[in-house]
Legacy VTK file of the C-alpha trace (Angstrom):
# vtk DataFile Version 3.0
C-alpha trace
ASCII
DATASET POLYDATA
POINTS 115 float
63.696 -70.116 147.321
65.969 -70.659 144.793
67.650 -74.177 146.021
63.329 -74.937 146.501
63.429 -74.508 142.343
66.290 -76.793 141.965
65.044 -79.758 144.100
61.515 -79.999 142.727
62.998 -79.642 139.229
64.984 -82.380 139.964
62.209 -84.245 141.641
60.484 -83.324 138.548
63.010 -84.943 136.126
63.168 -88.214 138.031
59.734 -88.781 138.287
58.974 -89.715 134.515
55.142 -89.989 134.953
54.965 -86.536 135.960
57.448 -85.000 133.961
54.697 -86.937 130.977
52.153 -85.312 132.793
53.580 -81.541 132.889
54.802 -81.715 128.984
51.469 -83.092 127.922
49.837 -80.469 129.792
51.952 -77.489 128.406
51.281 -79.613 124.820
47.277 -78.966 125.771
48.231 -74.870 126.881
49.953 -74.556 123.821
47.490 -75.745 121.138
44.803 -74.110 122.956
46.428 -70.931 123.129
47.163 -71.315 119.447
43.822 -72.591 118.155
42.025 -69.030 119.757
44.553 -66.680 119.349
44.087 -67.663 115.438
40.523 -67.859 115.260
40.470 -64.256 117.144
43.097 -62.819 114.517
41.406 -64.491 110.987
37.482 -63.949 111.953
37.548 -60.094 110.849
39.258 -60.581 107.702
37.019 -61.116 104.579
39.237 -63.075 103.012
39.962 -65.179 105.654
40.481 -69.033 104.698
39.577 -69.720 108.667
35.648 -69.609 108.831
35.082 -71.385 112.264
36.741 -72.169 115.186
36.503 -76.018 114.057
38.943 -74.645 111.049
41.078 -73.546 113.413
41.585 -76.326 115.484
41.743 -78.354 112.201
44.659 -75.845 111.355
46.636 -75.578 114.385
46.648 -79.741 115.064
47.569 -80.594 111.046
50.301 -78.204 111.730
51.239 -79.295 114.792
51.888 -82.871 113.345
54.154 -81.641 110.440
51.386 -82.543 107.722
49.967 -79.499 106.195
47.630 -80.159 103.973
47.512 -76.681 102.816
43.504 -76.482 102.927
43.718 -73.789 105.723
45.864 -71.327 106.261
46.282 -67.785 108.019
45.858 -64.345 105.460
46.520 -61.853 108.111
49.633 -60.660 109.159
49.213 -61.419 112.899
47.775 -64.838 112.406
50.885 -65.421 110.501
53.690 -64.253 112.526
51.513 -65.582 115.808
51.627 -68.843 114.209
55.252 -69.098 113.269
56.408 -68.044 116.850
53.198 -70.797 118.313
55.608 -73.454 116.061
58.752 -72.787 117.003
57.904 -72.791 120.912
56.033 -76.780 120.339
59.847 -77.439 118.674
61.284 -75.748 122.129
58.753 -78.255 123.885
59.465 -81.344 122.126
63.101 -81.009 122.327
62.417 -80.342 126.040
60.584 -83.292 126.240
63.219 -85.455 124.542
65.871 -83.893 126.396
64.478 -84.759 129.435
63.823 -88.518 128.892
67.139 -88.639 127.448
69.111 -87.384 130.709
70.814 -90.133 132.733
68.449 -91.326 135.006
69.390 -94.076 138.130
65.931 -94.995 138.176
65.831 -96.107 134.692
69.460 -97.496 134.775
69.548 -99.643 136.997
71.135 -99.381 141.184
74.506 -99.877 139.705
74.523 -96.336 138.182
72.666 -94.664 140.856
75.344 -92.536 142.445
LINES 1 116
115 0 1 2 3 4 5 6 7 8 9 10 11 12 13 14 15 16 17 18 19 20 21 22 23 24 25 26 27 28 29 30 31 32 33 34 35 36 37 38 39 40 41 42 43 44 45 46 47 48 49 50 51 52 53 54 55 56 57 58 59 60 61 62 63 64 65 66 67 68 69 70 71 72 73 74 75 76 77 78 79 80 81 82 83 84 85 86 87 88 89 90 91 92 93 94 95 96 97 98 99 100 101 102 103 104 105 106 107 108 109 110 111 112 113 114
């Protein structure tokens, strides 16, 4: 099982169309989780700033692109610390992805570098 892991990981990796495919996916499963598990945490609070669930998507992809406008923004304690962790795992992804597309890879190289 474990060797299974290895070789379709490395399958993975040389195949750059799917490796797009799988981070842009995980990219989707990300903001998604993020976008309702803020919504769900602001809705009860009376002074929440997030009214809708358009707010929240508004939120969670201004964030996501390193803007902040600083029109929305979570008053509850969970929405907060859920929201800090939610951006420090899309940093863990995009260094992923950047890691990956900068490994050494023969196809990409050229057949004199392929071992």
């Amino acid at each position: 099982m474990f060797p299974l892991i290895f070789l379709r990981v490395r399958n993975l990796i040389l195949n750059p169309r799917k490796m797009t495919q799988v981070l842009l996916g995980l990219f989707l499963v990300l903001y998604l989780i993020t976008t309702n598990l803020l919504y769900f945490a602001e809705i009860g609070n009376p002074n929440a700033n997030i009214k809708s669930y358009g707010d929240s998507l508004w939120l969670t992809a201004i964030t996501f692109a390193t803007i902040g406008y600083g029109d929305r923004y979570a008053v509850t304690c969970f929405g907060r610390t859920h929201f800090i962790h939610m951006l420090n795992t899309f940093k863990r992804v995009c260094q992923l992805g950047i890691t990956v597309f900068l490994l050494p890879n023969p196809k990409l190289a050229g057949s004199r570098y392929s071992p």
